[in-house]
PDB file of the backbone (N, CA, C, O) and the ligand in Angstrom, with CONECT records:
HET     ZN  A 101       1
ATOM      1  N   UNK A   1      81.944 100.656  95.070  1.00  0.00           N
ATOM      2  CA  UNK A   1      82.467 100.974  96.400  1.00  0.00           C
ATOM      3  C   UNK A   1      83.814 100.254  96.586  1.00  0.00           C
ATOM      4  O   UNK A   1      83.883  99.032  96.722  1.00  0.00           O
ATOM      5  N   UNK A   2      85.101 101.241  96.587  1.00  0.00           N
ATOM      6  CA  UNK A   2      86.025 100.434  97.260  1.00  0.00           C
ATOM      7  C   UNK A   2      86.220  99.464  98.612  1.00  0.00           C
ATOM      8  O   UNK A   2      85.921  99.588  99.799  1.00  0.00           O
ATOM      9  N   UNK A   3      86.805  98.544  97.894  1.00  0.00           N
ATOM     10  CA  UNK A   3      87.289  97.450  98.914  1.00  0.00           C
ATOM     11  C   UNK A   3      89.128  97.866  99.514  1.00  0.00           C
ATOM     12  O   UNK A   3      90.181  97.817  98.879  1.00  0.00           O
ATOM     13  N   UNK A   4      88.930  98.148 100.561  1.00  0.00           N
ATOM     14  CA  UNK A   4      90.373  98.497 100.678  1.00  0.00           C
ATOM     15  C   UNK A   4      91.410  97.684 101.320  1.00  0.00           C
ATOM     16  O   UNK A   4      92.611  97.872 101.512  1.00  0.00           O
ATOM     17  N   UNK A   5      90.297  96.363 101.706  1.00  0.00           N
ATOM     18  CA  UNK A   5      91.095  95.358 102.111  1.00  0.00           C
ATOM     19  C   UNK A   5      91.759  94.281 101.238  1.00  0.00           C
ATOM     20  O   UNK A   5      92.562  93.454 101.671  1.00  0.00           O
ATOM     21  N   UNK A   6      91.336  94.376  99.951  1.00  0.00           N
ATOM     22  CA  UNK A   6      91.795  93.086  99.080  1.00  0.00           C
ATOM     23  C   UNK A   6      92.962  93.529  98.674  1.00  0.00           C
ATOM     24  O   UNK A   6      93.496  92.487  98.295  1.00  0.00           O
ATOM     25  N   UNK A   7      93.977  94.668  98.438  1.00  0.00           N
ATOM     26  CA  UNK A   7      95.428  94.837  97.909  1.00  0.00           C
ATOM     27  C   UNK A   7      96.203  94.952  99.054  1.00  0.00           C
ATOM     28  O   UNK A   7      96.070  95.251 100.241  1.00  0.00           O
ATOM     29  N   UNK A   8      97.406  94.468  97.952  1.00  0.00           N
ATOM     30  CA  UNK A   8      98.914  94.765  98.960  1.00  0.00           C
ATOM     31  C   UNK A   8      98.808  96.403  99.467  1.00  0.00           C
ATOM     32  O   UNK A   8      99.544  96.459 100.452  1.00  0.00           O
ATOM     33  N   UNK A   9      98.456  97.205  99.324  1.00  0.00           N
ATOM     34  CA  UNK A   9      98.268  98.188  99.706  1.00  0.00           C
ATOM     35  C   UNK A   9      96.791  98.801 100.065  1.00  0.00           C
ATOM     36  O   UNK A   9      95.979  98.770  99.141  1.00  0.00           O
ATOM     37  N   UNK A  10      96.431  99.266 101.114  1.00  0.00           N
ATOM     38  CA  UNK A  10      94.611 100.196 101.354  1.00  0.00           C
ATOM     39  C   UNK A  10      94.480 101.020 100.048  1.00  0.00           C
ATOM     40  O   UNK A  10      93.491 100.725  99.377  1.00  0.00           O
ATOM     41  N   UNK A  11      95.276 101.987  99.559  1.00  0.00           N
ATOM     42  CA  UNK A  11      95.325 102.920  98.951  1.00  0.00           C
ATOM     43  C   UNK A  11      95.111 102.406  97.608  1.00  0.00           C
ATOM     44  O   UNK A  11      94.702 103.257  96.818  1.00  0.00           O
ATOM     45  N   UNK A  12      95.297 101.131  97.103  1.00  0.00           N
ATOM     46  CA  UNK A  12      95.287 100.452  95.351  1.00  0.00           C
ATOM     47  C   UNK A  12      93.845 100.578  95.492  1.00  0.00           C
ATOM     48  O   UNK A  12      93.351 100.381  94.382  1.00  0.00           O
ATOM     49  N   UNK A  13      92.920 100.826  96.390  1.00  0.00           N
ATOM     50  CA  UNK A  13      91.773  99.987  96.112  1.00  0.00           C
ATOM     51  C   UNK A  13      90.922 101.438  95.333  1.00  0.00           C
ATOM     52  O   UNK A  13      89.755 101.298  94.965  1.00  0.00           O
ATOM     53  N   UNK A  14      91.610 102.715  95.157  1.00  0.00           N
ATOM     54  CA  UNK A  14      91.042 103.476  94.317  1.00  0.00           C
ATOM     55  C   UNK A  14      92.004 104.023  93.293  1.00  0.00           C
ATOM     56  O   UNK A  14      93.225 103.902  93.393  1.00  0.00           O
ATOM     57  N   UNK A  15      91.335 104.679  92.226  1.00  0.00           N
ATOM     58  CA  UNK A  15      91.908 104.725  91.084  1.00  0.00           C
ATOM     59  C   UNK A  15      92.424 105.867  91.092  1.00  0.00           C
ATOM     60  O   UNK A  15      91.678 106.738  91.539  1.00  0.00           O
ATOM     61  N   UNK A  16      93.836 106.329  90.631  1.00  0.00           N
ATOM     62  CA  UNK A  16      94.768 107.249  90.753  1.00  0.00           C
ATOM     63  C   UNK A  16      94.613 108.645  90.099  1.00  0.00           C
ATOM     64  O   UNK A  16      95.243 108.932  89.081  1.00  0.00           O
ATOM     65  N   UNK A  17      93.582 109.692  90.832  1.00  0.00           N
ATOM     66  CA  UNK A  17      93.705 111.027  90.143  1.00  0.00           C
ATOM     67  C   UNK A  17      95.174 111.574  89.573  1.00  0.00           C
ATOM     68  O   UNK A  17      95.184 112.522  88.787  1.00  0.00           O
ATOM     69  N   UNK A  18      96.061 111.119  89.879  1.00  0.00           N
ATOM     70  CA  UNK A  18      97.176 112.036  89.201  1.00  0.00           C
ATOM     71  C   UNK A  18      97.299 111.398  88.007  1.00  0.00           C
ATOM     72  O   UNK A  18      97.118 112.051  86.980  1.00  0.00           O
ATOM     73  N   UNK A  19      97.740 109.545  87.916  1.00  0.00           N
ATOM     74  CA  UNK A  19      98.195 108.751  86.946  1.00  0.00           C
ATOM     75  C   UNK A  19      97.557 108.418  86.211  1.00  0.00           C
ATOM     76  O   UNK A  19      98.017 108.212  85.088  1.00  0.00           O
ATOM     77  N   UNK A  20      95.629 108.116  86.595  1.00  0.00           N
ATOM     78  CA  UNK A  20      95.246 107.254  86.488  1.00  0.00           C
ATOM     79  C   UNK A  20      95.190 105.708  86.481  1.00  0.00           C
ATOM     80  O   UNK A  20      94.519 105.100  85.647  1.00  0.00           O
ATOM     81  N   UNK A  21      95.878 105.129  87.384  1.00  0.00           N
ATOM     82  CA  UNK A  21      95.779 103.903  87.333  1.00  0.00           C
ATOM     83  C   UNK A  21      94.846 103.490  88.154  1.00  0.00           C
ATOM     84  O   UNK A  21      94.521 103.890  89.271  1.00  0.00           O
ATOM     85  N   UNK A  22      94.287 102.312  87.221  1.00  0.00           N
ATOM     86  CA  UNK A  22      93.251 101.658  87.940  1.00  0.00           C
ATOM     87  C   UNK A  22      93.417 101.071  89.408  1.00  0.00           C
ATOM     88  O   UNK A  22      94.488 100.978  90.008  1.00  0.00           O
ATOM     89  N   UNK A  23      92.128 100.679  89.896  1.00  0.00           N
ATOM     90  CA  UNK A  23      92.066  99.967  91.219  1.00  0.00           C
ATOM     91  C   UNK A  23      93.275  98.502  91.197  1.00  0.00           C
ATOM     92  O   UNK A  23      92.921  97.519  90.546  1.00  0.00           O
ATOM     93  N   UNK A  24      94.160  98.477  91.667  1.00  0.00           N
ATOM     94  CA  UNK A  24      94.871  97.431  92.130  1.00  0.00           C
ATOM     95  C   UNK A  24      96.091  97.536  91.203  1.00  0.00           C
ATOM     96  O   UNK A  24      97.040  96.755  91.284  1.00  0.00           O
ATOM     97  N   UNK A  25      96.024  98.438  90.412  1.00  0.00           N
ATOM     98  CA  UNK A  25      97.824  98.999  89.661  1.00  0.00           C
ATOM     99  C   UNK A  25      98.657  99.906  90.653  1.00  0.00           C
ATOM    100  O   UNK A  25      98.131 100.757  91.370  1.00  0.00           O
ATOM    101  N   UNK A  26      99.416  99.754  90.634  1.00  0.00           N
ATOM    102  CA  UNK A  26     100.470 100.589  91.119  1.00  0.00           C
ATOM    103  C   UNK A  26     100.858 101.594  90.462  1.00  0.00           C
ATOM    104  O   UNK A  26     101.078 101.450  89.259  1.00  0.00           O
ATOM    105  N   UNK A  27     101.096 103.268  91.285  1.00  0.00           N
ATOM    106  CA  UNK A  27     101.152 104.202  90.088  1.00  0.00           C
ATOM    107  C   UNK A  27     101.854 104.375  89.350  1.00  0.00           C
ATOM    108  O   UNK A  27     102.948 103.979  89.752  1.00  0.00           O
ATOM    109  N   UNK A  28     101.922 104.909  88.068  1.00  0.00           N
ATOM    110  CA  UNK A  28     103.062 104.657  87.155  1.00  0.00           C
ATOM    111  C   UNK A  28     103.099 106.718  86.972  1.00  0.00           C
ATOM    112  O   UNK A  28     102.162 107.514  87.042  1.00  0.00           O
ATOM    113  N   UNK A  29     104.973 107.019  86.667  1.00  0.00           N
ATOM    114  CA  UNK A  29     105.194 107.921  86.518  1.00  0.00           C
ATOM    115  C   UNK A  29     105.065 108.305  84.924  1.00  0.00           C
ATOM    116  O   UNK A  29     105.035 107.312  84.198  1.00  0.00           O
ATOM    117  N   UNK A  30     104.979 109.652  84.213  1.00  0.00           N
ATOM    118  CA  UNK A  30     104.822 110.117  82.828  1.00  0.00           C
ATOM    119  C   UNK A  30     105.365 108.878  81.742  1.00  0.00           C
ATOM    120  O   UNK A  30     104.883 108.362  80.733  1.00  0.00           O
ATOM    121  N   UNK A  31     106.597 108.708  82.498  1.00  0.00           N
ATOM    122  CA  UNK A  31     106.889 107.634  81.700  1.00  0.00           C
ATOM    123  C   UNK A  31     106.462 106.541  81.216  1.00  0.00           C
ATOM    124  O   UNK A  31     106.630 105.924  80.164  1.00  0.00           O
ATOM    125  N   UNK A  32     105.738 106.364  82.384  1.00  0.00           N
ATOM    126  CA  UNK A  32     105.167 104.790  82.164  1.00  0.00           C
ATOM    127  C   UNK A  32     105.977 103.920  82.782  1.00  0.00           C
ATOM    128  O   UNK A  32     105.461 102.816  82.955  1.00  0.00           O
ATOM    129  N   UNK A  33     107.524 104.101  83.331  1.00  0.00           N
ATOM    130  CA  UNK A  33     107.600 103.809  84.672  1.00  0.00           C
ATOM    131  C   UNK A  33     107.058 103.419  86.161  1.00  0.00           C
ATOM    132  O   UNK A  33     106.343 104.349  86.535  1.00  0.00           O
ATOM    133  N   UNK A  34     107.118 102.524  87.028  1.00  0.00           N
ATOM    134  CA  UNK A  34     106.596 102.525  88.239  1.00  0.00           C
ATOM    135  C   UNK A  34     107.170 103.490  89.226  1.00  0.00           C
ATOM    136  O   UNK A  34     108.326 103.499  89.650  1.00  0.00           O
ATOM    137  N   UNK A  35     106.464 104.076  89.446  1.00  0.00           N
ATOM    138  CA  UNK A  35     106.786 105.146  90.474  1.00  0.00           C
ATOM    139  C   UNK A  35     107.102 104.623  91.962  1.00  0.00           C
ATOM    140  O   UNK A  35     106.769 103.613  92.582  1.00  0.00           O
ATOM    141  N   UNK A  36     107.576 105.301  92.146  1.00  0.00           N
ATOM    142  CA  UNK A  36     108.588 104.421  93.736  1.00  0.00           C
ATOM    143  C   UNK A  36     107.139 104.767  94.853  1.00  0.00           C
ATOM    144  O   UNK A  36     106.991 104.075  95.860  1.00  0.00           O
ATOM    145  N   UNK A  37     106.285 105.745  94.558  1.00  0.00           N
ATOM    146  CA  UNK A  37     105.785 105.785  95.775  1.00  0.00           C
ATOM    147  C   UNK A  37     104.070 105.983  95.060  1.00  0.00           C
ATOM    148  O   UNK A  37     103.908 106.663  94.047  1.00  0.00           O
ATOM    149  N   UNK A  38     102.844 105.249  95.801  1.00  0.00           N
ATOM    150  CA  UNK A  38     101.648 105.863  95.510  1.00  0.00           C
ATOM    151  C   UNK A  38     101.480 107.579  94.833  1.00  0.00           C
ATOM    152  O   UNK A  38     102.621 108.041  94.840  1.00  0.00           O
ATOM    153  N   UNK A  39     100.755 108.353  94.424  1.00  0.00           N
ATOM    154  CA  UNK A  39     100.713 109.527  94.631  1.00  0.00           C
ATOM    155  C   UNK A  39      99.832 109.955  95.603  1.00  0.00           C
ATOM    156  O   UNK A  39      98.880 109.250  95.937  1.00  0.00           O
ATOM    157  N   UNK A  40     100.061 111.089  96.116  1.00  0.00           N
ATOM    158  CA  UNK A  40      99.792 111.437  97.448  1.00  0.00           C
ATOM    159  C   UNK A  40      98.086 112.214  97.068  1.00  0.00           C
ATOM    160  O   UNK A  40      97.508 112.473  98.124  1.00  0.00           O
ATOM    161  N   UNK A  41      97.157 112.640  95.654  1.00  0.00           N
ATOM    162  CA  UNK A  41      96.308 112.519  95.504  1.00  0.00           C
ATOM    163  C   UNK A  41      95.889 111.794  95.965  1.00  0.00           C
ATOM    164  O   UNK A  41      95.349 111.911  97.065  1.00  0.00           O
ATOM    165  N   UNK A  42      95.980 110.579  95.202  1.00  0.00           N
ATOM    166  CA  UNK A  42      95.380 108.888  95.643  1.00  0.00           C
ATOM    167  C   UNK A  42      95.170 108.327  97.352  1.00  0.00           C
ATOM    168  O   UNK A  42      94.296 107.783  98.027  1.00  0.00           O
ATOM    169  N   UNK A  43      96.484 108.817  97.511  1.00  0.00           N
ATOM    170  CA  UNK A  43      96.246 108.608  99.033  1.00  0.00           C
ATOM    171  C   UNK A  43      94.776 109.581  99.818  1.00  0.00           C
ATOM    172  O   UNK A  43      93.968 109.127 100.628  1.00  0.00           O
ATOM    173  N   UNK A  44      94.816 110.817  99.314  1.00  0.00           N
ATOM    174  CA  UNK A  44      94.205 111.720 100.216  1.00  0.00           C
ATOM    175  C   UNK A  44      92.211 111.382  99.159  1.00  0.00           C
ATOM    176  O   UNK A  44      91.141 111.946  99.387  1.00  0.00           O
ATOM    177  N   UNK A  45      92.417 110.691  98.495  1.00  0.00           N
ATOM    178  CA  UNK A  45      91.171 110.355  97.289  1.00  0.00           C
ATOM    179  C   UNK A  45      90.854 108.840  98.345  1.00  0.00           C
ATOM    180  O   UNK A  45      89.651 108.746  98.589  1.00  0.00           O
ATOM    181  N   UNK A  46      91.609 107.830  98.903  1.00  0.00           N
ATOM    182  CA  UNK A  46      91.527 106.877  99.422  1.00  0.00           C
ATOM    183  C   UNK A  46      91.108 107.568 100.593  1.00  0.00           C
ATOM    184  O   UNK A  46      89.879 107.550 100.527  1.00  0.00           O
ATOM    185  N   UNK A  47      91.419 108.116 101.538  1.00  0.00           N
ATOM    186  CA  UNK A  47      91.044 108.428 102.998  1.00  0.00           C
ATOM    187  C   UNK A  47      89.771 109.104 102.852  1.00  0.00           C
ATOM    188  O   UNK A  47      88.942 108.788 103.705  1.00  0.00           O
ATOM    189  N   UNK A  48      89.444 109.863 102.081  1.00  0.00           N
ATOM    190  CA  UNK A  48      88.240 110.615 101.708  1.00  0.00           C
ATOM    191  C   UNK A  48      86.796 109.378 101.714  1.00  0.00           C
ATOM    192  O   UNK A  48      85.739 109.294 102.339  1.00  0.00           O
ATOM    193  N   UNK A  49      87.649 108.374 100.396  1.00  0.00           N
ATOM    194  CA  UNK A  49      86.481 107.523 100.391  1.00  0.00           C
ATOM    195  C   UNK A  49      86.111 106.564 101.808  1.00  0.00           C
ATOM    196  O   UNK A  49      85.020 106.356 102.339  1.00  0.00           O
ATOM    197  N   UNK A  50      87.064 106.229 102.062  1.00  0.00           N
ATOM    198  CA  UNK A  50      87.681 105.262 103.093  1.00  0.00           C
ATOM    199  C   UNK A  50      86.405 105.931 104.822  1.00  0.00           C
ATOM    200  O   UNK A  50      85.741 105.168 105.524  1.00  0.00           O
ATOM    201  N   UNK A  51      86.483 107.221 104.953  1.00  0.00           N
ATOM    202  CA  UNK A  51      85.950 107.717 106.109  1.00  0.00           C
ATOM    203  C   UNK A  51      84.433 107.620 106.145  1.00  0.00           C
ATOM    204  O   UNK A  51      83.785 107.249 107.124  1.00  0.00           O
ATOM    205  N   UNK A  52      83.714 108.163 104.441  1.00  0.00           N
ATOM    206  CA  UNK A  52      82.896 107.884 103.719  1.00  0.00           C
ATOM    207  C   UNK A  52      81.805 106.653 104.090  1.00  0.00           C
ATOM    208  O   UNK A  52      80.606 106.713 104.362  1.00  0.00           O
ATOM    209  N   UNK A  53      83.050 105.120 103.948  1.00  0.00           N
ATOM    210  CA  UNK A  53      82.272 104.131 103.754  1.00  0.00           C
ATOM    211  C   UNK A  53      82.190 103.177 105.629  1.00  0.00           C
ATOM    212  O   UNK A  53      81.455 102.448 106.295  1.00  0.00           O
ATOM    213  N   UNK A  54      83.311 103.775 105.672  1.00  0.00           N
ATOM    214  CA  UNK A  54      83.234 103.527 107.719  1.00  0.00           C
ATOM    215  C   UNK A  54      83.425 104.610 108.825  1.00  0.00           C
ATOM    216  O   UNK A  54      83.511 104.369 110.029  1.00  0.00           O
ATOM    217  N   UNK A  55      83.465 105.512 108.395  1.00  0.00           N
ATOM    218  CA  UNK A  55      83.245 106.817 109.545  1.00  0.00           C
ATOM    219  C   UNK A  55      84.849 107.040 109.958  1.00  0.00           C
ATOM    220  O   UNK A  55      85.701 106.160 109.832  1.00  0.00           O
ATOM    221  N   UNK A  56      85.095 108.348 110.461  1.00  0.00           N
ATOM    222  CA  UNK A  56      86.052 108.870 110.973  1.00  0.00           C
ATOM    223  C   UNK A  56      87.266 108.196 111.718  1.00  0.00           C
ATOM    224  O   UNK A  56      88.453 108.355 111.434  1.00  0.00           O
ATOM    225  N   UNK A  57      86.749 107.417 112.720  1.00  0.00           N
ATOM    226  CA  UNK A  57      86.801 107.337 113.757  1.00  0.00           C
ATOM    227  C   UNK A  57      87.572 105.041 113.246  1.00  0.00           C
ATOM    228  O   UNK A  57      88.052 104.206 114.013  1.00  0.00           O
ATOM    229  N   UNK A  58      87.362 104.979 112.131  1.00  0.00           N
ATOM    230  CA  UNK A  58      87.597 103.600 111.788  1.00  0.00           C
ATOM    231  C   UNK A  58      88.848 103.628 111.373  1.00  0.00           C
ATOM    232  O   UNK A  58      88.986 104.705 110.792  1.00  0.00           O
ATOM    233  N   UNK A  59      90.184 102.824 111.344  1.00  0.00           N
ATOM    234  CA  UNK A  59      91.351 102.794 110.880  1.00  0.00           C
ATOM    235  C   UNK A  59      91.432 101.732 110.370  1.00  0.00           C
ATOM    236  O   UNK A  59      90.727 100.866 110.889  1.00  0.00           O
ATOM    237  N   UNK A  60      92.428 101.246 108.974  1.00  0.00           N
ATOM    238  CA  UNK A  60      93.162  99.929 109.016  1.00  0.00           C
ATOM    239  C   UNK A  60      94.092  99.686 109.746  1.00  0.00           C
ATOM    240  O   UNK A  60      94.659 100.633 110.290  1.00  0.00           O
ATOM    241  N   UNK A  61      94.688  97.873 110.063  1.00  0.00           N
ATOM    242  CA  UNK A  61      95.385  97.554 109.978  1.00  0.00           C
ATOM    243  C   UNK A  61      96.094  96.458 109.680  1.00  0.00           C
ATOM    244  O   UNK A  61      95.285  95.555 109.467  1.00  0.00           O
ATOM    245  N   UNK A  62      97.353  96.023 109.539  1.00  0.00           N
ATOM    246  CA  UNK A  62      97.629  94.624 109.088  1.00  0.00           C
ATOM    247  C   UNK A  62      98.355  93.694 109.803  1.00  0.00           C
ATOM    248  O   UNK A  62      99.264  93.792 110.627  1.00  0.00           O
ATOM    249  N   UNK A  63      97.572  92.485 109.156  1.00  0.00           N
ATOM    250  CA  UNK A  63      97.466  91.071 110.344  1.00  0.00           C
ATOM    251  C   UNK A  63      98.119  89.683 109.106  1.00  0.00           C
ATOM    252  O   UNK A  63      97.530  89.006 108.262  1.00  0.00           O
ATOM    253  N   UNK A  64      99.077  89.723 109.401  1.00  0.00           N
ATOM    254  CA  UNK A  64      99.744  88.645 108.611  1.00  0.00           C
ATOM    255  C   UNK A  64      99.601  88.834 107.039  1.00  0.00           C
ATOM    256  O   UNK A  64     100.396  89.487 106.363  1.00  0.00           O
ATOM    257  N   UNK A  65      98.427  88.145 106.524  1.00  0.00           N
ATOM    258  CA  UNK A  65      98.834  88.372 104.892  1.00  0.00           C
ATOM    259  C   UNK A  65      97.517  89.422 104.463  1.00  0.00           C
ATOM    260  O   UNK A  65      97.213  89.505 103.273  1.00  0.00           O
ATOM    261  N   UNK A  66      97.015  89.947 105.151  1.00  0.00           N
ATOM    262  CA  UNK A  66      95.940  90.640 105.192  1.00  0.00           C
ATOM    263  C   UNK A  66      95.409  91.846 105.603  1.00  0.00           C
ATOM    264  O   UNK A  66      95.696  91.999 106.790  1.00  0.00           O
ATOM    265  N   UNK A  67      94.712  92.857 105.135  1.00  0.00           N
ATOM    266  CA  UNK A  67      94.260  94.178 105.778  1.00  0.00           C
ATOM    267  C   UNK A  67      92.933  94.112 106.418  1.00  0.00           C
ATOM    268  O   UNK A  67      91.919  93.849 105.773  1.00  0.00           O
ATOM    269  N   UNK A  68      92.936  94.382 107.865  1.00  0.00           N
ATOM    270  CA  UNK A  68      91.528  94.478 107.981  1.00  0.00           C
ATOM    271  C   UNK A  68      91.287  95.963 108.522  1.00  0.00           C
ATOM    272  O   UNK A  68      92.076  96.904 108.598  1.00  0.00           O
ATOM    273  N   UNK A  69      89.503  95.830 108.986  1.00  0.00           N
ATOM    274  CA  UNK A  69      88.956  97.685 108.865  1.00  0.00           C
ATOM    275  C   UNK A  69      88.780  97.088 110.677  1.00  0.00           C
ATOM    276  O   UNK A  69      88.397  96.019 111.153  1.00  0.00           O
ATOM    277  N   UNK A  70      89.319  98.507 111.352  1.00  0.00           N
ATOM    278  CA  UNK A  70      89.156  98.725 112.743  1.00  0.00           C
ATOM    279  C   UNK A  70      87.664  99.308 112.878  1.00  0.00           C
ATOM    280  O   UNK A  70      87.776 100.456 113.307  1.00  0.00           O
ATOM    281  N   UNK A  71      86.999  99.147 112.783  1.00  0.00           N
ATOM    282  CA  UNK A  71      85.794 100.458 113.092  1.00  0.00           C
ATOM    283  C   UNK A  71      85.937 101.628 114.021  1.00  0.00           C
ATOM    284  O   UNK A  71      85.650 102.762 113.637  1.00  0.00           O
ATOM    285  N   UNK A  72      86.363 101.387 115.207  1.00  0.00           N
ATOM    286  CA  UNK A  72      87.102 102.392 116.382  1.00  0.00           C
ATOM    287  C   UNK A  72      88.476 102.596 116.363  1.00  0.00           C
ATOM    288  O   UNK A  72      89.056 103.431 117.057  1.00  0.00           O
ATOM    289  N   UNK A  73      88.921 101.952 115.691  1.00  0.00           N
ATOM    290  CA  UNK A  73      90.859 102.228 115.367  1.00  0.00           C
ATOM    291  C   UNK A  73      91.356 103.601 115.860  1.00  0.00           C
ATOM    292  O   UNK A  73      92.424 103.822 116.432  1.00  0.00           O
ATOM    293  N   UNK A  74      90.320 104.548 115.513  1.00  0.00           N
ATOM    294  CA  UNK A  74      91.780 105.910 116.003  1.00  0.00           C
ATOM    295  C   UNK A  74      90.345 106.570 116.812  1.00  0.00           C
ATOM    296  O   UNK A  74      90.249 107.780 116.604  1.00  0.00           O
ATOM    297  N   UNK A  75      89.792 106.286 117.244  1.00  0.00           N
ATOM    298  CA  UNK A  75      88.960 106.785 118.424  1.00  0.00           C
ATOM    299  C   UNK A  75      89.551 106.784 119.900  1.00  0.00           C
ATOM    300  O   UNK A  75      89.039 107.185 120.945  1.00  0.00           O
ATOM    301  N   UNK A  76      90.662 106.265 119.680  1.00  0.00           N
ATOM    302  CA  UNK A  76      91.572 106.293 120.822  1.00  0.00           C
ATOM    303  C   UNK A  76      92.764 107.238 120.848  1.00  0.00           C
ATOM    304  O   UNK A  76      93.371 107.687 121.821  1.00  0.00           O
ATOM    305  N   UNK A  77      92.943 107.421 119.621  1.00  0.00           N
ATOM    306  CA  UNK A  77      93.805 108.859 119.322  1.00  0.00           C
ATOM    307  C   UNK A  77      93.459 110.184 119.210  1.00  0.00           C
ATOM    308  O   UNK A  77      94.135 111.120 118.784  1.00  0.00           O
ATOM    309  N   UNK A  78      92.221 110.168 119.681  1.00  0.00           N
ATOM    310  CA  UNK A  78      91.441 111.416 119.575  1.00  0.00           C
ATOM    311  C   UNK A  78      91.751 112.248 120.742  1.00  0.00           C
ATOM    312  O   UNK A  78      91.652 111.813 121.889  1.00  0.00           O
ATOM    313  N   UNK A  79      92.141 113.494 120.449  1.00  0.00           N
ATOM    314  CA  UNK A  79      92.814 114.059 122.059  1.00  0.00           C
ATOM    315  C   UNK A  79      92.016 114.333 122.889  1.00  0.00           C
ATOM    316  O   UNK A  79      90.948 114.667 122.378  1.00  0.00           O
ATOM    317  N   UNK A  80      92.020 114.364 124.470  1.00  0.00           N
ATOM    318  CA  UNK A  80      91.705 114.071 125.200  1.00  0.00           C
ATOM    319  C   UNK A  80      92.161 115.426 126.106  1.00  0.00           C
ATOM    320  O   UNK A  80      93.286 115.772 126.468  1.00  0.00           O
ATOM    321  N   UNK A  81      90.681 116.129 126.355  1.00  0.00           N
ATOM    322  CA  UNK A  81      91.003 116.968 127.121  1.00  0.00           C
ATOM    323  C   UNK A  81      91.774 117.115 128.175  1.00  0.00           C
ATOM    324  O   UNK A  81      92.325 118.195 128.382  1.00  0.00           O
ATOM    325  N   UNK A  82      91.907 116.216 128.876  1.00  0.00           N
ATOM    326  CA  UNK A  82      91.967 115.897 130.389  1.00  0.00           C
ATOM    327  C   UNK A  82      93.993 115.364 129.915  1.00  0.00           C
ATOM    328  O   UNK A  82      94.911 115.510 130.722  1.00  0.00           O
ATOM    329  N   UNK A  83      94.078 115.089 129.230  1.00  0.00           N
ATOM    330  CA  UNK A  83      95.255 114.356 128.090  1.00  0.00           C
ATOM    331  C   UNK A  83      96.504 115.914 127.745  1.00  0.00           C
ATOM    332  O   UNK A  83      97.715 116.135 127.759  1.00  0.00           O
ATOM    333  N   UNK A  84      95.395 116.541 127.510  1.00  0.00           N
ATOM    334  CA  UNK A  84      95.810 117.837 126.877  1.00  0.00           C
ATOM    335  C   UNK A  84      96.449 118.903 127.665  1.00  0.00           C
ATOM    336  O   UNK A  84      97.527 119.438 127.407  1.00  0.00           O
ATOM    337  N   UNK A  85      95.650 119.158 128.676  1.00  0.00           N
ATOM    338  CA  UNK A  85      96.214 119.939 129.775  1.00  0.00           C
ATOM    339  C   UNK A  85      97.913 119.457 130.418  1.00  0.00           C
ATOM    340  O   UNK A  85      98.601 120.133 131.184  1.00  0.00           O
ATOM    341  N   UNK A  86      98.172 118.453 129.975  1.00  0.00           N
ATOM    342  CA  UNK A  86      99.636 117.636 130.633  1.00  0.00           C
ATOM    343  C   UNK A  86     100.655 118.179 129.584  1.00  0.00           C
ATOM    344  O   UNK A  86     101.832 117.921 129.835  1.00  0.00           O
ATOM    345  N   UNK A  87     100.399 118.883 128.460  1.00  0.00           N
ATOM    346  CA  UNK A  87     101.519 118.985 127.306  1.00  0.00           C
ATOM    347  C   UNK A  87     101.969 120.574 127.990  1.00  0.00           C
ATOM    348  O   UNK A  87     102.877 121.231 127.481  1.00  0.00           O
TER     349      UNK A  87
HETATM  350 ZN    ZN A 101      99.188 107.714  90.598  1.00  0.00          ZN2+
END
């Protein structure tokens, strides 16, 4: 089970369908280069697991040298009928 709080990044804490790089590498391009950005698999392979292991409705965020898990984090971004009618 990923931990998505122990890397410089949420997203290291699973392993890279495009590159394969392991949990806590950074992705590397064909080359074997570091790629300037995660791949956007990985990202959408991280949120998948990520909702999985704390529900929908849980977000990260970061607090000095550290990531922590919101449990209600975006339960407040959830639109709002009453919210909705004003657009
Ligand atoms: Zn990758």
């Amino acid at each position: 089970m990923p931990d998505f709080t122990v890397y410089p990044h949420p997203v290291l804490a699973v392993r890279c369908p495009t590159c394969q790089s392991a949990p806590g590498l950074w992705c590397r391009r064909p080359s074997g280069h570091r790629a300037s950005d995660l791949h956007a698999e990985r990202g959408a392979e991280a949120d998948r697991l990520f909702i999985e292991q704390h529900g929908w409705e849980a977000s990260m965020f970061r607090d000095g040298d550290g990531w922590f898990i919101d449990p209600r984090g975006r339960a407040g971004i959830r639109p709002q009928p009453d919210k909705m009618a004003l657009i």
